[in-house]
Each structure stands twice: as C-alpha cells, then as structure tokens.
C-alpha positions in Angstrom: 0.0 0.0 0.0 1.1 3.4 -0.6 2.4 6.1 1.4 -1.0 7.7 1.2 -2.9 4.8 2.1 -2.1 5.5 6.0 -0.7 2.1 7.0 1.4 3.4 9.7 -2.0 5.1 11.3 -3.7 1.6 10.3 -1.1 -0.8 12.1 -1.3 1.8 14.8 -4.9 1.6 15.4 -4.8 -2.3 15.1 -2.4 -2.7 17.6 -4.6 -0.3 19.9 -7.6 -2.0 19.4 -6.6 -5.9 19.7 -4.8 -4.8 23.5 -7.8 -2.7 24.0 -10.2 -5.4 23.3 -8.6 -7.6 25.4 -8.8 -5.7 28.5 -12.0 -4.2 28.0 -13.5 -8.4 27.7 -11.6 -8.5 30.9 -13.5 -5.8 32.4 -16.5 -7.0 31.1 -16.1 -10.8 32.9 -14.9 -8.9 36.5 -18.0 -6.3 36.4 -20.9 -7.5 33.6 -20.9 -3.8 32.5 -23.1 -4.2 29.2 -20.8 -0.7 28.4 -18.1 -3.2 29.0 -19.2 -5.5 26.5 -20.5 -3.1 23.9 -16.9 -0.8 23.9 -15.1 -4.7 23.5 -17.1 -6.1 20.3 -16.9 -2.3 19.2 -12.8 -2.6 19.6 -13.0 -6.3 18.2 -14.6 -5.0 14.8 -12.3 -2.4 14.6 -9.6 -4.8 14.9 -11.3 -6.7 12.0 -12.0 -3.5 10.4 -8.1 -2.5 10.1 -7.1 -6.2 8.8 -9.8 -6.1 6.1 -7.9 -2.3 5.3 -4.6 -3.8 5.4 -5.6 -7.0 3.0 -7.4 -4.7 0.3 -4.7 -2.7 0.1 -2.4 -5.6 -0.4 -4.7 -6.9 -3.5 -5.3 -3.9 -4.8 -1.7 -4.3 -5.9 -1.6 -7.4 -7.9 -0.7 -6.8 -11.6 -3.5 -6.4 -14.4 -4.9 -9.4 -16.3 -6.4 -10.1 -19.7 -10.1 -10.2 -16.9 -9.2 -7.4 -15.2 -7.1 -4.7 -17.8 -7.3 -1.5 -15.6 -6.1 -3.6 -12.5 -7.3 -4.2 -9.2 -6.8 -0.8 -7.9 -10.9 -0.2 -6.7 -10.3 -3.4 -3.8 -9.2 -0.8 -1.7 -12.9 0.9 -2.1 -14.3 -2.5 -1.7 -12.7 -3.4 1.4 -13.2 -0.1 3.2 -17.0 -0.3 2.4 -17.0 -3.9 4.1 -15.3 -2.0 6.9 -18.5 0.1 7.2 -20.8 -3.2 6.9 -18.6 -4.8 9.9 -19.1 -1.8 11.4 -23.0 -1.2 11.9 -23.6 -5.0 12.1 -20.8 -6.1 14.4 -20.1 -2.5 16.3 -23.6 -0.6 16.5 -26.3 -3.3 16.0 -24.4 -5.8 18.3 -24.6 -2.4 20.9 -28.1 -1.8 21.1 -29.6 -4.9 21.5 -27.1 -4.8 24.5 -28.2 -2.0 25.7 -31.8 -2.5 25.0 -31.1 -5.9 26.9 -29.2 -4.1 30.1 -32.8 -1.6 30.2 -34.7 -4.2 30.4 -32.8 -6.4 33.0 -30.5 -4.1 34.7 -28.4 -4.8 37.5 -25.5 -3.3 39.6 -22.1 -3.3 38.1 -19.5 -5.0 40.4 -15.9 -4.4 40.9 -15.8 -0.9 39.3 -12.2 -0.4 39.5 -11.9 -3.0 36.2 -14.3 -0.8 33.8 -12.6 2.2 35.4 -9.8 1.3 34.7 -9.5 0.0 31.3 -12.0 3.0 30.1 -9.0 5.2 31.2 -6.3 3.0 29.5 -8.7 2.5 26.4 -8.5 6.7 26.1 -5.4 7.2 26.3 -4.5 3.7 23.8 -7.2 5.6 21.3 -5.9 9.0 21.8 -2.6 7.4 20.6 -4.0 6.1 17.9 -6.4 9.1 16.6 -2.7 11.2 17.0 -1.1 9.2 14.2 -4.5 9.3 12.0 -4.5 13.1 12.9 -0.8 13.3 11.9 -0.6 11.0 8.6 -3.9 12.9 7.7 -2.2 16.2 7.6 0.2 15.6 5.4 -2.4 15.0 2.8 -5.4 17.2 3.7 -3.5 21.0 3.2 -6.1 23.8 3.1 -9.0 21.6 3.5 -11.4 21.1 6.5 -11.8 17.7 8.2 -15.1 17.5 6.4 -14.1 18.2 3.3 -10.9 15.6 3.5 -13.3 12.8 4.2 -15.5 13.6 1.6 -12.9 14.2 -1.2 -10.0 11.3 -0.5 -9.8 9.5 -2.8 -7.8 6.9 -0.6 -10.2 5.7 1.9 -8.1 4.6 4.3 -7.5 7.4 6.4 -11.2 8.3 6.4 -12.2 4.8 7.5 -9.1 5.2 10.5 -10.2 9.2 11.6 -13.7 8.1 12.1 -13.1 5.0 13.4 -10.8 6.5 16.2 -13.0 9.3 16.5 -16.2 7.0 16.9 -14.0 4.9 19.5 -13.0 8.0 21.7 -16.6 9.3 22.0 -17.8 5.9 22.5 -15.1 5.1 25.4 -16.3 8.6 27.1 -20.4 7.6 26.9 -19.4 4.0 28.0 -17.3 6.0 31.3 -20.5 8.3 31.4 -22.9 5.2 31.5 -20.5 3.1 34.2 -20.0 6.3 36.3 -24.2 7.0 36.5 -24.3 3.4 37.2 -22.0 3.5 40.2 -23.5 6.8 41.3 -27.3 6.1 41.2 -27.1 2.3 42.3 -28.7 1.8 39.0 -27.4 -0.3 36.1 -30.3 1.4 33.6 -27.4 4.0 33.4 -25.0 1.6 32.2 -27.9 0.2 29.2 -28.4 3.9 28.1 -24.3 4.5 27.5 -24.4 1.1 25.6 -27.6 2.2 23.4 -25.7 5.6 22.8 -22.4 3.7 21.8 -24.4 2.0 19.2 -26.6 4.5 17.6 -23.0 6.6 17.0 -22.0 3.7 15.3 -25.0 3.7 12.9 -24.3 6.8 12.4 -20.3 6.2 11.5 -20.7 2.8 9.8 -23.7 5.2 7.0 -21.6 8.0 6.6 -18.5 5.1 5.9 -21.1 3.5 3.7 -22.4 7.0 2.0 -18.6 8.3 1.2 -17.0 4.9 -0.2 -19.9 3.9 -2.7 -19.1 6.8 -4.2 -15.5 5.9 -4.6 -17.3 2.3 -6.1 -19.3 3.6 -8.4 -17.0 6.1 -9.8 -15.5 9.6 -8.8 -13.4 11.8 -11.2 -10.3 13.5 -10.3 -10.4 16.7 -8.1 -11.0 20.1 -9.6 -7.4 20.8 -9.1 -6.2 18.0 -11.0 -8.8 18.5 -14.0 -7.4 22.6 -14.4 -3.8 20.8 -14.7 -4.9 18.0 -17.5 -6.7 21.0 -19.5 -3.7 23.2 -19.4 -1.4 20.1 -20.0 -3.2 19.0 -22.9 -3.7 22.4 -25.2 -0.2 23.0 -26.9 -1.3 25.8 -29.1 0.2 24.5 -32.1 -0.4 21.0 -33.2 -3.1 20.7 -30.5 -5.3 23.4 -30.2 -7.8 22.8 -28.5 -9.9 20.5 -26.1 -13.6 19.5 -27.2 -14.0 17.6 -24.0 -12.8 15.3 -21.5 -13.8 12.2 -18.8 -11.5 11.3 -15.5 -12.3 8.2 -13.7 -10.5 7.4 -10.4 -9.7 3.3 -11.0 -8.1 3.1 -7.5 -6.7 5.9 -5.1 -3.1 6.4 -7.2 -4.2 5.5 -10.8 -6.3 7.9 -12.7 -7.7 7.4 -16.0 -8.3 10.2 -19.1 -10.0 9.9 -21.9 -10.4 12.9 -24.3 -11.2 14.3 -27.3 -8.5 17.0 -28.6 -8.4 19.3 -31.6 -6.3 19.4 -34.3 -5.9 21.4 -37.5 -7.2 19.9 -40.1 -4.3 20.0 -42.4 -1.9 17.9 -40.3 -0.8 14.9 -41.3 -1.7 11.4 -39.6 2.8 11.5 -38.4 2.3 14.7 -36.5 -0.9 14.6 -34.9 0.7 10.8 -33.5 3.6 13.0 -32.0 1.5 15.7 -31.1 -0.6 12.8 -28.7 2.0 11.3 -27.2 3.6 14.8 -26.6 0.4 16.0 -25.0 0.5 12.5 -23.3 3.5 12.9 -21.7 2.7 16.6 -20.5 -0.3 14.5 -18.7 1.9 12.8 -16.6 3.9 15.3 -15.7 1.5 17.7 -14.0 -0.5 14.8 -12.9 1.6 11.7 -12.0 -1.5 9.2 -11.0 -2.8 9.8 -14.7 -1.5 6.3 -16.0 -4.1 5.7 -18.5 -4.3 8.1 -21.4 -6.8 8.3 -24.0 -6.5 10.9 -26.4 -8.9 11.1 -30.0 -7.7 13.9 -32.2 -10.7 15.4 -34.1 -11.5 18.4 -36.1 -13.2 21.2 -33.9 -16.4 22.7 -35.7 -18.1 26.0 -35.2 -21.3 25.4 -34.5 -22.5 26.8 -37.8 -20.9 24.0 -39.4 -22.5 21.0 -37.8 
C-alpha cells in the first residue's frame, strides 16, 4: 500500500484495538458492564475492520490481467465499504440490542475499578491512535477542512481510520459516562443507556463510511485541481489546439484514467498529430503523476454553424 494509504495510522490503530479489546472483555467478565461488553465487540470489529484495510490494500496491488485490464486498484474501495458493513452490524447493531437488553434487566455493576480502569487505559490507547490518523492525515489534507478531506480522498483509508478512532474515543467517554451514572445512582439502567448511545453513533459512522466509499465504487473523477492541470497540459497551441471535451475516472486511489477528445488542425498529417498525442501524453503525466491511463482522439473542432 502506498504512502498515502495510511498504513502506519492503520497498524497503529490495530495494535490499539486488539490490546484494548482484550482488557475491556476482561473488564467485562470482572464487572458484567453491558458498556463493558459493547466498547469490547466495538474494539473487536475495529480490529477486523483494520485487517480487512490492510488486506485490500495488499490486492489492490496485484498486476493487471487479460479479466481485469485496468487492474485491481478499486479493492481498496471495496474493502473499506465492508469496513463500514462490519461496522453497523458487528459494532452498533451488536450495541443496542445490549443495551436495550441491560434496560430491560438491569443490574449493579460490580468491581468498578476493572471498567474504570481499562475505560481510562482505552482513552489514552485511542488518543494514541487518533494522534497518528490526525498526523498521517495532515500531510495529505492542506487547506482543507476535516469535512471536506473525508469527503474528497480518494484513498479511503484514512477516512475509515479518523472516524473510526473518533467513533471509538466518543464511545469510550459515553461508556465511562454510563458506568459512572451506574455506580452513582445504584442503577445499572445508566449503564444500558451509554451502551444504546455507543451503538446509535455507530450507525451513524458505519452510514456516513457506507455514503462516502460507494461513491468511490461507483465512480469519482479527479479533483478540480487536478482536472485545471490536464486542461492546461493537454492544449499545446500548435499541433493541439484545443480541447472538445474530457472524462477522468479514479480506478483506484493512485491511478487515474483520461479519456479525451482534442483538436487538431485539419491539415496535419496522420505523423504529426501521433507526435502531437504522445507529446500532450506525456505533459499528462507530468503535471498529474497518477494519470497512468491516457486516451487521447484527435478530431476536427467545428463551429457550431458548421455542424
């Protein structure tokens, strides 16, 4: 996986997750904190979540076959959408029948110190985690908002990461909130309402996951940035002078394809418009480096009065 891919903030959050799973089920057996048990299947899909981002974005780097001729570039987009399946199924559906379950049969949580404990160790394990997200995430995002990178990357891995470490640090403070009521009150309803708020959040992570990377599926051109480069790459002024129009498909995160049609004077002969192409081709590449497949049809541009 490339640089941009995020797999230091991806190892990072794995290795957070599988310790933090461990001790939160441990927490969980000691005190029967529904929180308990919702924050550790939570931390156990994440930990599923970041191998299934790790192994798409070790096939999406097998070669291109005679089946599969633009490569496998898009199983990144494929993975990280199953990322947001695991998600609402394992992570937010598993949490409110919990919680709904604690609500209706509540009772006192014992030896506190255990989900105390590990809540605290779980914050500071995810806040390490989020850091490097925060940190590999930077180096990509520039001038945009957080919003904004989310929506636009085009490499969904850091995306899938922020929000997951995001989602996991709200939902380690509501499960704390939901213990601490408990223990305060005498009352383990407390403790069912922080599990049914760590589940609907998420829902609500695992459909904006779902929401941003079927987009990338289906089909997302290249930024508006990169599409003012192409144009002014293409138009030479001489052999090529003009552009009649153009299509950019993303086929994975680092490969982008263009397909154009370009104009050419109408007296140039078949040797010079073929240099022109590969000329303009080249010029491609430069200002855009992930444009690797180039289609370029030269054509005569008509006035509208002559069509």
């Amino acid at each position: 996986m490339s640089a941009s891919g995020g797999t230091k903030a991806i190892v990072a959050a794995l290795a957070a997750n599988l310790a933090i799973a461990a001790a939160k089920f441990v927490a969980f057996i000691f005190s029967g904190s529904s929180s308990m048990l919702a924050e550790s299947v939570h931390s156990l899909a994440d930990s599923g979540n970041q191998g299934l981002l790790l192994l798409g974005g070790k096939r999406a780097q097998r070669e291109a076959t005679p089946e599969h001729p633009f490569g496998y570039g898009r199983e990144r987009y494929i993975y990280a959408f199953l990322v947001s399946i695991v998600l609402f199924t394992v992570g937010g559906m598993f949490a409110i029948y919990e919680g709904v379950e604690k609500i209706q049969h509540p009772h006192a949580i014992e030896a506190w110190y255990w989900p105390v404990g590990v809540l605290v160790f779980a914050i500071v394990a995810e806040g390490f985690s989020f850091r490097t997200a925060i940190k590999e995430s930077n180096e990509l995002r520039g001038t945009l908002t957080w919003k904004q990178f989310i929506r636009r990357a085009k490499a969904p891995e850091l995306p899938v990461v922020l929000l997951e470490d995001f989602g996991a640090l709200v939902g380690l403070v509501l499960a704390l909130g939901g213990v601490g009521l408990a223990l305060l009150t005498g009352d383990g309803v407390w403790d069912g309402i922080g599990t049914l708020c760590i589940g609907a959040l998420l829902i609500l992570i695992a459909i904006v996951l779902a929401a941003e990377t079927k987009s990338l599926l289906l089909g997302e051109a290249a930024g508006a940035d990169q599409v003012a480069k192409i144009k002014a790459a293409i138009v030479d002024g001489d052999t090529v002078t003009g552009l009649i129009h153009m299509r950019t498909l993303h086929l994975g995160p680092e490969e982008l394809l263009v397909a154009a049609k370009i104009a050419v004077q109408h007296d140039d002969t078949a040797a010079e418009v073929a240099r022109a192409i590969d000329a303009a081709e080249s010029r491609i590449r430069e200002a855009v480096p992930i444009a690797r497949v180039i289609y370029l049809e030269p054509d005569i541009l008509r006035t509208p009065a002559a069509k």
